[in-house]
KOLGU-4560 file (N, C-alpha, C; in nm, 3 decimals, padded with zeros to 5 digits):
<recs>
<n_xx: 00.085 n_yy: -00.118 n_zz: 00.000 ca_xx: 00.000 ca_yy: 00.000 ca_zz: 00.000 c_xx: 00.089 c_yy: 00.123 c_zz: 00.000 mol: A seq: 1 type: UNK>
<n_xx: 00.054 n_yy: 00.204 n_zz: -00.105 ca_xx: 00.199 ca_yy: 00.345 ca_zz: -00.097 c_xx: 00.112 c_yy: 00.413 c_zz: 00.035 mol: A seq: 2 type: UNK>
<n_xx: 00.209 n_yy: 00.523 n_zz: 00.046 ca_xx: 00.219 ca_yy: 00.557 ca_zz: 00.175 c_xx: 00.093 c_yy: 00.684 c_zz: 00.189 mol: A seq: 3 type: UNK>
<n_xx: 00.083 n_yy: 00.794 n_zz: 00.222 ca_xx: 00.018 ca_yy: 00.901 ca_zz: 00.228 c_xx: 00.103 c_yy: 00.999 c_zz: 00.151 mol: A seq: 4 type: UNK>
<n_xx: 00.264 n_yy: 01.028 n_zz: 00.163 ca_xx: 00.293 ca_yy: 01.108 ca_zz: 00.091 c_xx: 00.292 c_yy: 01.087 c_zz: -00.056 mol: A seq: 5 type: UNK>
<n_xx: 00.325 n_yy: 00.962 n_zz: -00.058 ca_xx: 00.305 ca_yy: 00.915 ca_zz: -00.224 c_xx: 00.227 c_yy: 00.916 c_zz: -00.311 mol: A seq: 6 type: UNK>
<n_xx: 00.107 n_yy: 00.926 n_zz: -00.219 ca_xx: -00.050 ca_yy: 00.943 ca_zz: -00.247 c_xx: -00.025 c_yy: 01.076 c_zz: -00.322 mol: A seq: 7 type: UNK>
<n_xx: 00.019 n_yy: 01.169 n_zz: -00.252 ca_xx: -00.013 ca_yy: 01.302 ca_zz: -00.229 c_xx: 00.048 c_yy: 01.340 c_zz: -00.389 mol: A seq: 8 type: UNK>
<n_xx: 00.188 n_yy: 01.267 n_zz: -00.344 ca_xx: 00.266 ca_yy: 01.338 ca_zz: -00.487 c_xx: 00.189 c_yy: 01.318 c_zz: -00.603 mol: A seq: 9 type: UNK>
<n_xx: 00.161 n_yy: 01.203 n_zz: -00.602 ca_xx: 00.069 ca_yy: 01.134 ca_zz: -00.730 c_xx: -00.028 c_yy: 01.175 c_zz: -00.774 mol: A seq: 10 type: UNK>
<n_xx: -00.071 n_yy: 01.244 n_zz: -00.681 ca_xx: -00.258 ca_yy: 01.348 ca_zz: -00.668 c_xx: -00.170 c_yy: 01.453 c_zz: -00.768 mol: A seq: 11 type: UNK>
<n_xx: -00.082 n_yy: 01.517 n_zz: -00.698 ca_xx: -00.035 ca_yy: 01.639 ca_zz: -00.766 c_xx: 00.036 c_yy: 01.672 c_zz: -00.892 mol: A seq: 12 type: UNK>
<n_xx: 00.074 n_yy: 01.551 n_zz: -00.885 ca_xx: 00.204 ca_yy: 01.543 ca_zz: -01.049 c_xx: 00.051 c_yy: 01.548 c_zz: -01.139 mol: A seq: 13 type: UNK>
<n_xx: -00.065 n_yy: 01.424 n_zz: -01.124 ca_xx: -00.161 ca_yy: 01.412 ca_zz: -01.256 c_xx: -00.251 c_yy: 01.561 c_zz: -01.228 mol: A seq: 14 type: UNK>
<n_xx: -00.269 n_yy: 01.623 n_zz: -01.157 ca_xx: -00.321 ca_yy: 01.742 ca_zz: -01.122 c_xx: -00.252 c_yy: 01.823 c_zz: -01.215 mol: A seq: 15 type: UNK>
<n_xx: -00.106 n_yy: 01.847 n_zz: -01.228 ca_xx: -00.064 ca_yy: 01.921 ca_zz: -01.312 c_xx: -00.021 c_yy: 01.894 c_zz: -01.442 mol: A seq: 16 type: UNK>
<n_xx: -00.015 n_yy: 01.771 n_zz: -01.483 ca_xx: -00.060 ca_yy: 01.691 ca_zz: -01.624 c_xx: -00.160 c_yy: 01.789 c_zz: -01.644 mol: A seq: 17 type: UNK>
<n_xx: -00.259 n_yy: 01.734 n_zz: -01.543 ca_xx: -00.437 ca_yy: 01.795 ca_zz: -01.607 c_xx: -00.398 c_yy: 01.942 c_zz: -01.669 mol: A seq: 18 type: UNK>
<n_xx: -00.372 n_yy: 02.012 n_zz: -01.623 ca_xx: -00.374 ca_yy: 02.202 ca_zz: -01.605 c_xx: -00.272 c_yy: 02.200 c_zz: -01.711 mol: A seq: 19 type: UNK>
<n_xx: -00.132 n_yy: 02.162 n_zz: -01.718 ca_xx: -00.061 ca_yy: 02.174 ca_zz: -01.860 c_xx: -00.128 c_yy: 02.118 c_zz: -01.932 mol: A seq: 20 type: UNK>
<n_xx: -00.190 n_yy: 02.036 n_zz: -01.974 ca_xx: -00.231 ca_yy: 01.978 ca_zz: -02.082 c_xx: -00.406 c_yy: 02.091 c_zz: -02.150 mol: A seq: 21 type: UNK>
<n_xx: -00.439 n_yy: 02.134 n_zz: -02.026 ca_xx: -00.549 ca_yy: 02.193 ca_zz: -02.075 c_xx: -00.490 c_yy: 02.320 c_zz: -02.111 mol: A seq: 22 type: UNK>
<n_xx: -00.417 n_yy: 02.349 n_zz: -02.068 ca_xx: -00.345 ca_yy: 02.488 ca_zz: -02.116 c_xx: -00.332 c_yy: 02.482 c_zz: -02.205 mol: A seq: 23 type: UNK>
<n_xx: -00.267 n_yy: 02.358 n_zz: -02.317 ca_xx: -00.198 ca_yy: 02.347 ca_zz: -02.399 c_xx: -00.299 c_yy: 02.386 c_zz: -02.524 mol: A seq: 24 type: UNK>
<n_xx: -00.399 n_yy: 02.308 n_zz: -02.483 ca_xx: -00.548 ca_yy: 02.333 ca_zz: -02.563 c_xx: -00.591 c_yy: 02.463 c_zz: -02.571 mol: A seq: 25 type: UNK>
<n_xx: -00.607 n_yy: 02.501 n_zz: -02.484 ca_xx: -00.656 ca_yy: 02.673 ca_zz: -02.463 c_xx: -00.563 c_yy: 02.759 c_zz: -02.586 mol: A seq: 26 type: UNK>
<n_xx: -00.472 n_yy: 02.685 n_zz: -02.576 ca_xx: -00.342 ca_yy: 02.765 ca_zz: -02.610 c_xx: -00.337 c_yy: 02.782 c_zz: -02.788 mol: A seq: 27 type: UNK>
<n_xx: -00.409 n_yy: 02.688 n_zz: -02.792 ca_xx: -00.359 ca_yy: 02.620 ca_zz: -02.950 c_xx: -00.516 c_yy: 02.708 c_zz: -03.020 mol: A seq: 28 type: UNK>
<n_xx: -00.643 n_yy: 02.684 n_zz: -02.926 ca_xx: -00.768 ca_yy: 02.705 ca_zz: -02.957 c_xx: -00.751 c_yy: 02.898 c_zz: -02.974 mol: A seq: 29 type: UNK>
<n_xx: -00.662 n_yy: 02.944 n_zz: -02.896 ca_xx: -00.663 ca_yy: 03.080 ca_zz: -02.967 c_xx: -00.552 c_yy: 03.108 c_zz: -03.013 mol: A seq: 30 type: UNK>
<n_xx: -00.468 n_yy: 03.069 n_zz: -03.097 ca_xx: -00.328 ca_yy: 03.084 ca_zz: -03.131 c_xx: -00.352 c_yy: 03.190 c_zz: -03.245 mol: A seq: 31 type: UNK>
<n_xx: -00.443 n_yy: 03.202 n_zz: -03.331 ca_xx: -00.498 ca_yy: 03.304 ca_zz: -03.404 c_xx: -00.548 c_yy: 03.424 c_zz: -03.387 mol: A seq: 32 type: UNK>
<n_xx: -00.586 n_yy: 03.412 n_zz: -03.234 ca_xx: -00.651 ca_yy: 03.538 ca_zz: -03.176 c_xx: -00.563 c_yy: 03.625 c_zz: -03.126 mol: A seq: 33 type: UNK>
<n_xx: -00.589 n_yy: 03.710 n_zz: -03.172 ca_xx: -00.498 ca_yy: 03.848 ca_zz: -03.086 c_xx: -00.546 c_yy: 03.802 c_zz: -02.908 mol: A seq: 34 type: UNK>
<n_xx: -00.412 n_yy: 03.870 n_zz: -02.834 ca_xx: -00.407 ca_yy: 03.833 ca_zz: -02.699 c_xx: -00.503 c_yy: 03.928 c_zz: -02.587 mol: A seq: 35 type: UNK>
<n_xx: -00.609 n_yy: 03.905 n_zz: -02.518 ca_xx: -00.634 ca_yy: 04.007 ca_zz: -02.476 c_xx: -00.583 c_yy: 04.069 c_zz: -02.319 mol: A seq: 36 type: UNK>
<n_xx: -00.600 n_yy: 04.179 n_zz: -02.298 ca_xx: -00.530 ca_yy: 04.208 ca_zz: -02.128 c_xx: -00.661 c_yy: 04.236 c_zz: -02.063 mol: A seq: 37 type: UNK>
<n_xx: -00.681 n_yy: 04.153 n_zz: -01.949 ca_xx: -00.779 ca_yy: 04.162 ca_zz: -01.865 c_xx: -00.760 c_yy: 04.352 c_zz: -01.800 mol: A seq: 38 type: UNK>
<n_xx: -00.865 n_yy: 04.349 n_zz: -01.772 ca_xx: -00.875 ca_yy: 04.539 ca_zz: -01.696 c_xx: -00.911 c_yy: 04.492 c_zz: -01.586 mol: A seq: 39 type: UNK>
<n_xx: -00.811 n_yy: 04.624 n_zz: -01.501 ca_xx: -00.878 ca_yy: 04.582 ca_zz: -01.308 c_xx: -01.010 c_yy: 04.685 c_zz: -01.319 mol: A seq: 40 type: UNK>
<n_xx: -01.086 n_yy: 04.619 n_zz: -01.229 ca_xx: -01.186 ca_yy: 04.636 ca_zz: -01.183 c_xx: -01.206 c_yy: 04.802 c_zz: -01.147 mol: A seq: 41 type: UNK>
<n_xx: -01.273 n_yy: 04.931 n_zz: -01.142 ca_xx: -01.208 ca_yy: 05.018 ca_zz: -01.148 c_xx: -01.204 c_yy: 05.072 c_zz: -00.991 mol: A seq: 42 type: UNK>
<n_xx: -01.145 n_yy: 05.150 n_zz: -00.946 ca_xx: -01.092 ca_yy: 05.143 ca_zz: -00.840 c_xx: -00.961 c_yy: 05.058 c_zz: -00.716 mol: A seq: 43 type: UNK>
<n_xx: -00.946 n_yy: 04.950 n_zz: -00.812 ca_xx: -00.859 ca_yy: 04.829 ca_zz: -00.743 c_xx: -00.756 c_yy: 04.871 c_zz: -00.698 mol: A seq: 44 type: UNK>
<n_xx: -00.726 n_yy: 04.854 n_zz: -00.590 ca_xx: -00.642 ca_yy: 04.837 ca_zz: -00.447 c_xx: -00.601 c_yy: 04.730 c_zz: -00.367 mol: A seq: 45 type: UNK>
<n_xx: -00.482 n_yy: 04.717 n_zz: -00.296 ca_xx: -00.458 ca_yy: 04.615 ca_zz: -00.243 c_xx: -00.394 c_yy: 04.679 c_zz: -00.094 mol: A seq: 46 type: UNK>
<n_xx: -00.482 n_yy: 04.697 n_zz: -00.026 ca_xx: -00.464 ca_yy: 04.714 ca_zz: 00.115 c_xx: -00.389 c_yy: 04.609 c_zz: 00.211 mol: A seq: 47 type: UNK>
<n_xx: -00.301 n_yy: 04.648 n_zz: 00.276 ca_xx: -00.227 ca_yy: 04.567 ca_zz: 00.381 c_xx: -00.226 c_yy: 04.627 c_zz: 00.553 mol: A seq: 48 type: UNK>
<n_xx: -00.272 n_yy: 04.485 n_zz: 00.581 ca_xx: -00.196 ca_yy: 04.558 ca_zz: 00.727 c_xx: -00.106 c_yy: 04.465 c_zz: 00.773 mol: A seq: 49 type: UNK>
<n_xx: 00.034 n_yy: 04.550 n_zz: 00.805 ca_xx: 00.137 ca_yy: 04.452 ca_zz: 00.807 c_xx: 00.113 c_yy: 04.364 c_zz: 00.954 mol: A seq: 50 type: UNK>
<n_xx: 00.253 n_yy: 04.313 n_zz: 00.950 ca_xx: 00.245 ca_yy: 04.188 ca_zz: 01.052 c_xx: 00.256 c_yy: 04.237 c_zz: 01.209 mol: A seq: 51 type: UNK>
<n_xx: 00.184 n_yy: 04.203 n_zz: 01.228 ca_xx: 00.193 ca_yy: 04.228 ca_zz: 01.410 c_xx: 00.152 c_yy: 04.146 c_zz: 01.516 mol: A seq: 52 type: UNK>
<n_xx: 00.237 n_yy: 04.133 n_zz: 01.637 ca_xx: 00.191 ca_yy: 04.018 ca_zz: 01.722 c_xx: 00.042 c_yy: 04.017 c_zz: 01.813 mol: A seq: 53 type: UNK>
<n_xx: -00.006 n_yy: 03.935 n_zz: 01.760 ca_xx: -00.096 ca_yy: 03.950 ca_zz: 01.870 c_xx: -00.151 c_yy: 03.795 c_zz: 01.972 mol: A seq: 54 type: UNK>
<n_xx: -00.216 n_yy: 03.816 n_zz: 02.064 ca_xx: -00.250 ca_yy: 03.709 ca_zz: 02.137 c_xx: -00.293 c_yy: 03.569 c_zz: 02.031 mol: A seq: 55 type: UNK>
<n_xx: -00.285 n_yy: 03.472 n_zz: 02.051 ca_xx: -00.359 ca_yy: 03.334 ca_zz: 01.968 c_xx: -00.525 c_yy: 03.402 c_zz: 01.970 mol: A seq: 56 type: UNK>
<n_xx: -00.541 n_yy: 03.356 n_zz: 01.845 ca_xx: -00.688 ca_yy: 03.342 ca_zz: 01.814 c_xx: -00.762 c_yy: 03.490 c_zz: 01.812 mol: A seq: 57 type: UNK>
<n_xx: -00.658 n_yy: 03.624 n_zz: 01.779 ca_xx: -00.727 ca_yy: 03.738 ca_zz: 01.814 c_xx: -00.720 c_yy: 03.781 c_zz: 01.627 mol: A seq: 58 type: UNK>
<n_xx: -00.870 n_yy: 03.845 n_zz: 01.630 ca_xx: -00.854 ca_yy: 03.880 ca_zz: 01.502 c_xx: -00.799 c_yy: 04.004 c_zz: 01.450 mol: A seq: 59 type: UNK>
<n_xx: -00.760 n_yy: 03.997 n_zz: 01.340 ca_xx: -00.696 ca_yy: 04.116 ca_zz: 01.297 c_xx: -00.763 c_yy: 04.205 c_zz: 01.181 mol: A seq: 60 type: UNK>
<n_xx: -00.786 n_yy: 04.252 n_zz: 01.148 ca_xx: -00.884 ca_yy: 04.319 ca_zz: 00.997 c_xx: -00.867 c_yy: 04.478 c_zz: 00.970 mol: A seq: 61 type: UNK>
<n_xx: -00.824 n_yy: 04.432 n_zz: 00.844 ca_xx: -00.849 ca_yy: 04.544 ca_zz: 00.718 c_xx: -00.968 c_yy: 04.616 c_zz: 00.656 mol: A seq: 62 type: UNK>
<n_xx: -00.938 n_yy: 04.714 n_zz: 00.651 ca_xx: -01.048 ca_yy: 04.763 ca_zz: 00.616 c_xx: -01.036 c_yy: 04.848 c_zz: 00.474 mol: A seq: 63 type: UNK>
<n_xx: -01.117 n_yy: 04.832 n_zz: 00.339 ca_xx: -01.084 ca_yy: 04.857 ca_zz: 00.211 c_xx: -01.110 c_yy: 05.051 c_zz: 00.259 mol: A seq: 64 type: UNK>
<n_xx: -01.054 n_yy: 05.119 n_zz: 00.176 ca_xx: -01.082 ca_yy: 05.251 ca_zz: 00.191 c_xx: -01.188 c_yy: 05.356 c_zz: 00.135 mol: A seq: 65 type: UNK>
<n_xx: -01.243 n_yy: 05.451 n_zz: 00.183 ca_xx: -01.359 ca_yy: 05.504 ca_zz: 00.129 c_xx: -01.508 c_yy: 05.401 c_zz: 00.105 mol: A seq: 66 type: UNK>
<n_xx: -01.543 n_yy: 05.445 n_zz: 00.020 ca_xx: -01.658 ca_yy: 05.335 ca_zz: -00.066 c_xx: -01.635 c_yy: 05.245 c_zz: -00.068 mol: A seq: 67 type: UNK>
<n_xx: -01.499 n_yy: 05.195 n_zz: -00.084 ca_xx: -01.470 ca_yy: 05.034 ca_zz: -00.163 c_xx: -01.524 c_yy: 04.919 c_zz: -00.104 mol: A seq: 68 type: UNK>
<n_xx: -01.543 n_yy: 04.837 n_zz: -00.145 ca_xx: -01.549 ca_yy: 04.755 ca_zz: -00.130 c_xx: -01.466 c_yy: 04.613 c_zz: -00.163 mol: A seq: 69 type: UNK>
<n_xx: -01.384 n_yy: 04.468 n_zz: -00.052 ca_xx: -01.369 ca_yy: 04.393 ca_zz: -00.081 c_xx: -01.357 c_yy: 04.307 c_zz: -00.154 mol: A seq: 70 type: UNK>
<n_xx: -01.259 n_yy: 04.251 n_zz: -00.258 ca_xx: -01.316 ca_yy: 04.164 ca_zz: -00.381 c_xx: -01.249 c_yy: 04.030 c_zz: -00.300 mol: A seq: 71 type: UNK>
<n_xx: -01.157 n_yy: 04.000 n_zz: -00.212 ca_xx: -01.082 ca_yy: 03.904 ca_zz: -00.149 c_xx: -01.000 c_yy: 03.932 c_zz: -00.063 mol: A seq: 72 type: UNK>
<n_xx: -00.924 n_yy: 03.871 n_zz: -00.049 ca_xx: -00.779 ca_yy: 03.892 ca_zz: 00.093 c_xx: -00.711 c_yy: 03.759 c_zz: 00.089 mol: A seq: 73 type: UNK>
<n_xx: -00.662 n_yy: 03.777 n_zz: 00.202 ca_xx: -00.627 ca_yy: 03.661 ca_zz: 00.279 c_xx: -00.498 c_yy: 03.709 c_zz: 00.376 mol: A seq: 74 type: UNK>
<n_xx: -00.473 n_yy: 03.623 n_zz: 00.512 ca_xx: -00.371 ca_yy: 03.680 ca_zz: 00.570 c_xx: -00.249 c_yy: 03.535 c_zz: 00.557 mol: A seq: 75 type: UNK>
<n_xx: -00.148 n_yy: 03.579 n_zz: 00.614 ca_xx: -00.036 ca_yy: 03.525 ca_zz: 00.706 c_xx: -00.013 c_yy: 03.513 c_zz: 00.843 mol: A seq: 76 type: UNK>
<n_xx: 00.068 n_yy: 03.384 n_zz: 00.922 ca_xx: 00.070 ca_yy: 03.356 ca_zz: 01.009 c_xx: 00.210 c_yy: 03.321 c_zz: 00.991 mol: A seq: 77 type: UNK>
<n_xx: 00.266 n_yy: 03.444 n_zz: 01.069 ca_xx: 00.429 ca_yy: 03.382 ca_zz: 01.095 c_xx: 00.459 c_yy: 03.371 c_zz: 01.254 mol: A seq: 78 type: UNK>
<n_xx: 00.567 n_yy: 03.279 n_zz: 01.232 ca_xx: 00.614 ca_yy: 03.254 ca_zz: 01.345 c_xx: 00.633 c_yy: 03.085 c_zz: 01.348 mol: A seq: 79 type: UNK>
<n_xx: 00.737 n_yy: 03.013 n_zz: 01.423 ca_xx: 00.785 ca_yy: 02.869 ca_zz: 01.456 c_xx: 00.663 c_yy: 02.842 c_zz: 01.489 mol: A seq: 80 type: UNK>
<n_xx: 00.560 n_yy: 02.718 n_zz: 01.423 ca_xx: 00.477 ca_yy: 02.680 ca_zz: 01.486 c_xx: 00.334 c_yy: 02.727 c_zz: 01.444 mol: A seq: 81 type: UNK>
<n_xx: 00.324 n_yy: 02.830 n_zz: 01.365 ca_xx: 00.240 ca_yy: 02.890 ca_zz: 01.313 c_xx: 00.121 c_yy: 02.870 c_zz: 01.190 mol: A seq: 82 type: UNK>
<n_xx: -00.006 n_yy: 02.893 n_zz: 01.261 ca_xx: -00.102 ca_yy: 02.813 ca_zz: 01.149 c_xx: -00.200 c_yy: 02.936 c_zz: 01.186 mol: A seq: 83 type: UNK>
<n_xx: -00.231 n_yy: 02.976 n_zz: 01.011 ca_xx: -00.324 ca_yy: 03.097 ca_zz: 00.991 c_xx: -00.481 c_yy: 02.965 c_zz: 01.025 mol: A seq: 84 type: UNK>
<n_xx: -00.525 n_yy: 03.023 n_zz: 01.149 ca_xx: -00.671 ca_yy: 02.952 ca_zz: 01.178 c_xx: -00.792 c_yy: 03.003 c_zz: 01.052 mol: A seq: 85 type: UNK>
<n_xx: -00.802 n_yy: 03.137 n_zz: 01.033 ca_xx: -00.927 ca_yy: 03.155 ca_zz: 00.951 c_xx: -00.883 c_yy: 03.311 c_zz: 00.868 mol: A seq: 86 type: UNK>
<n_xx: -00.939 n_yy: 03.308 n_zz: 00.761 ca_xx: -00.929 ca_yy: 03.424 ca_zz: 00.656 c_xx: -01.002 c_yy: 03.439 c_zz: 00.583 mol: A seq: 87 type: UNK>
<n_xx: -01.077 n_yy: 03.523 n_zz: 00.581 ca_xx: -01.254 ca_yy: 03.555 ca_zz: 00.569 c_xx: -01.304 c_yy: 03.730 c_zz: 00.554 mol: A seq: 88 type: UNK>
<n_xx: -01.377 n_yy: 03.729 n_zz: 00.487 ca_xx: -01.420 ca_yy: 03.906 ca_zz: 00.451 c_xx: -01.528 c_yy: 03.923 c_zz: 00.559 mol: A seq: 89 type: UNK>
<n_xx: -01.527 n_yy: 04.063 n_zz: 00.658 ca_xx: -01.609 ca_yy: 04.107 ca_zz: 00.687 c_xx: -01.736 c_yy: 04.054 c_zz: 00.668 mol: A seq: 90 type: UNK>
<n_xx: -01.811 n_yy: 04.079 n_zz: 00.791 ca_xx: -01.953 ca_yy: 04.078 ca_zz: 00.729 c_xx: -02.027 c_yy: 04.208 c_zz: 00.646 mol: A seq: 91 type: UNK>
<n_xx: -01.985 n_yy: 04.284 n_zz: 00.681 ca_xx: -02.023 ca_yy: 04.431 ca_zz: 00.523 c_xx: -01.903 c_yy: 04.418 c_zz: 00.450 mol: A seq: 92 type: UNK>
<n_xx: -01.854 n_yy: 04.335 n_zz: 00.364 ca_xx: -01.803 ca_yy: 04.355 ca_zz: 00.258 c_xx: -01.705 c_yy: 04.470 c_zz: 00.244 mol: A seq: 93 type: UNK>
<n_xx: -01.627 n_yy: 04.488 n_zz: 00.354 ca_xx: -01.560 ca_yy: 04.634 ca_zz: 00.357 c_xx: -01.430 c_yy: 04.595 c_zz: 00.370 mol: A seq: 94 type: UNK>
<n_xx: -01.431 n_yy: 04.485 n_zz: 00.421 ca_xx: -01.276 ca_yy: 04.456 ca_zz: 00.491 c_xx: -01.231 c_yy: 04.279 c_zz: 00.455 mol: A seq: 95 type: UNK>
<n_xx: -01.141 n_yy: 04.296 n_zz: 00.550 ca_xx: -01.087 ca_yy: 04.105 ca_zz: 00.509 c_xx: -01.018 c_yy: 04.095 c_zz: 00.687 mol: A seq: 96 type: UNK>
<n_xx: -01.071 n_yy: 03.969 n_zz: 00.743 ca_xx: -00.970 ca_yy: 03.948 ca_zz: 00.877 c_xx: -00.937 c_yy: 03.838 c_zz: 00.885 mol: A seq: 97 type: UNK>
<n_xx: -00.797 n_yy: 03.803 n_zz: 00.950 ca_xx: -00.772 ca_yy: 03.677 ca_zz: 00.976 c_xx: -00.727 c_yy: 03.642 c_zz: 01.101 mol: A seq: 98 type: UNK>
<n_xx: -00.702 n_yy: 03.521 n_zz: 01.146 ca_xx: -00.695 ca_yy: 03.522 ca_zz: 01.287 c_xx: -00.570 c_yy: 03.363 c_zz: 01.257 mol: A seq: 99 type: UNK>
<n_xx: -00.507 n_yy: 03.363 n_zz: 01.405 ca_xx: -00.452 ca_yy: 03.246 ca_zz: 01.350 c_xx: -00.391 c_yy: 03.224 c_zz: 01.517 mol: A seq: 100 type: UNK>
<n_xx: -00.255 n_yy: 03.116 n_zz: 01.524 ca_xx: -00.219 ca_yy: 03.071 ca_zz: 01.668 c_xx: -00.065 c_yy: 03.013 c_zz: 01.604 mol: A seq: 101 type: UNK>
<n_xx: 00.004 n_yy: 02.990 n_zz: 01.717 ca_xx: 00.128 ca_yy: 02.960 ca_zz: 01.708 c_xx: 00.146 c_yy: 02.865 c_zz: 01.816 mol: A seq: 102 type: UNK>
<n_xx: 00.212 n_yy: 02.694 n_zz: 01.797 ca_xx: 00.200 ca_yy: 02.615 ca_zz: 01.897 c_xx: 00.316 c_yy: 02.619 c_zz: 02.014 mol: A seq: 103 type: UNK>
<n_xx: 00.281 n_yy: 02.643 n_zz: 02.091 ca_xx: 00.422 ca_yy: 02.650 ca_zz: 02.199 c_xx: 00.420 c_yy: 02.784 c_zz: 02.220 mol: A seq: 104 type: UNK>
<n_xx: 00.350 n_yy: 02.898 n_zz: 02.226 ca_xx: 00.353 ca_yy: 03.025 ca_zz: 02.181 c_xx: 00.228 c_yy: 03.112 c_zz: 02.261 mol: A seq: 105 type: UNK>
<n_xx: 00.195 n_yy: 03.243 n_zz: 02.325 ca_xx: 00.083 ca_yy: 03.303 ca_zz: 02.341 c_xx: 00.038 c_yy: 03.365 c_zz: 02.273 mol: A seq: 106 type: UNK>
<n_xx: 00.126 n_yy: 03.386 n_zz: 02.150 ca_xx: 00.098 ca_yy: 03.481 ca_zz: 02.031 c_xx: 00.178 c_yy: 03.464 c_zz: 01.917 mol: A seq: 107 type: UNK>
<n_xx: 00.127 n_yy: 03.542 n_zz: 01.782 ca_xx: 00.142 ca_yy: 03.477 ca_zz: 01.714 c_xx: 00.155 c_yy: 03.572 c_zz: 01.574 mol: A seq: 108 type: UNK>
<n_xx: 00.233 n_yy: 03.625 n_zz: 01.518 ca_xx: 00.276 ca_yy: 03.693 ca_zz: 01.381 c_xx: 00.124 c_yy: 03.722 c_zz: 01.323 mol: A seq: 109 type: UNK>
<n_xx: 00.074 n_yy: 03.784 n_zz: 01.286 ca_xx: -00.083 ca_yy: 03.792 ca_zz: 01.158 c_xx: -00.045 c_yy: 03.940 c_zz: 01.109 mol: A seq: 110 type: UNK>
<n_xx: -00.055 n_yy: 03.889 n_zz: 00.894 ca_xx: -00.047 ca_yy: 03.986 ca_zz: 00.838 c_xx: -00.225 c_yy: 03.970 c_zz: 00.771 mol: A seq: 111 type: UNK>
<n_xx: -00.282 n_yy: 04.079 n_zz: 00.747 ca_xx: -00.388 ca_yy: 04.082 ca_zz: 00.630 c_xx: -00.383 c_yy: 04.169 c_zz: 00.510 mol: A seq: 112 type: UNK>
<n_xx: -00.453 n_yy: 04.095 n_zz: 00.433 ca_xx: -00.434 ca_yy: 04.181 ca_zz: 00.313 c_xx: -00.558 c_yy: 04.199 c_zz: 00.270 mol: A seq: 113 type: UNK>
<n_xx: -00.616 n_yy: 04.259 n_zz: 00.191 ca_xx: -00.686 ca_yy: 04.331 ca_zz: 00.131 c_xx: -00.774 c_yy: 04.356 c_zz: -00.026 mol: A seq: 114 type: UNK>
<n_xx: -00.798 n_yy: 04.291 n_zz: -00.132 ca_xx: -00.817 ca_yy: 04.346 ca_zz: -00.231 c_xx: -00.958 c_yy: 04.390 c_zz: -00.241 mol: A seq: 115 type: UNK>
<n_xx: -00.931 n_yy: 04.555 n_zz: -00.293 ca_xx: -01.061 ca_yy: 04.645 ca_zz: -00.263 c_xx: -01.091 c_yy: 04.697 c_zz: -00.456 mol: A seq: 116 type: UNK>
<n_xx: -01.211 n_yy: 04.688 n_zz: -00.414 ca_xx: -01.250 ca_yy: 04.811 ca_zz: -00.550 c_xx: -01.390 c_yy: 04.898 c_zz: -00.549 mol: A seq: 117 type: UNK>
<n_xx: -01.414 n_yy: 04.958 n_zz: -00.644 ca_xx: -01.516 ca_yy: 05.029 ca_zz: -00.606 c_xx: -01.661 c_yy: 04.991 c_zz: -00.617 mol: A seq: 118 type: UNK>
</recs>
């Protein structure tokens, strides 16, 4: 019986078969087409609040500026031991917070980030 990591690799190597290979298609299916450049959203921003210690399990949150509103986020959890617990938008759509813990530790590194638009 292979092991769990072997599992894992194996999940991931045909995972990325899958994605190159569909690329490849995508690729070929517009090789004629002029290339197009996606447009940001108007207003787009990427708000940060840098890293700072705080107690395990305390949340931290960003808040997009003016009007804006949220399109995503996500934070970081640094530190030996460190696992971002949750990273999640506001409930009004204004902000992004994350919260997280560090094992052996009372506190614990959390960065958030932000992406806002109008």
């Amino acid at each position: 019986m292979p092991s769990l990591k072997t599992t894992a690799v194996a999940l991931a190597v045909t995972a990325a078969a899958t994605c190159l290979a569909s690329a490849g298609v995508a690729s070929a299916q517009s090789a004629g087409a002029p290339a197009r450049v996606a447009e940001l959203p108007a207003g787009y921003q990427i708000v940060t609040l840098p890293n700072a210690n705080v107690p395990n399990f305390q949340r931290r949150t960003v808040y997009c500026p003016g009007g804006k509103h949220v399109l995503g986020g996500g934070g970081e959890a640094q530190g030996n031991g460190a696992i971002l617990v949750g990273s999640f938008p506001t409930p009004d759509g204004r902000g992004w917070i994350a919260l997280g813990r560090q094992i052996g530790y009372n506190d614990v590194g959390i960065s958030v980030y932000a992406i806002c638009a109008d």
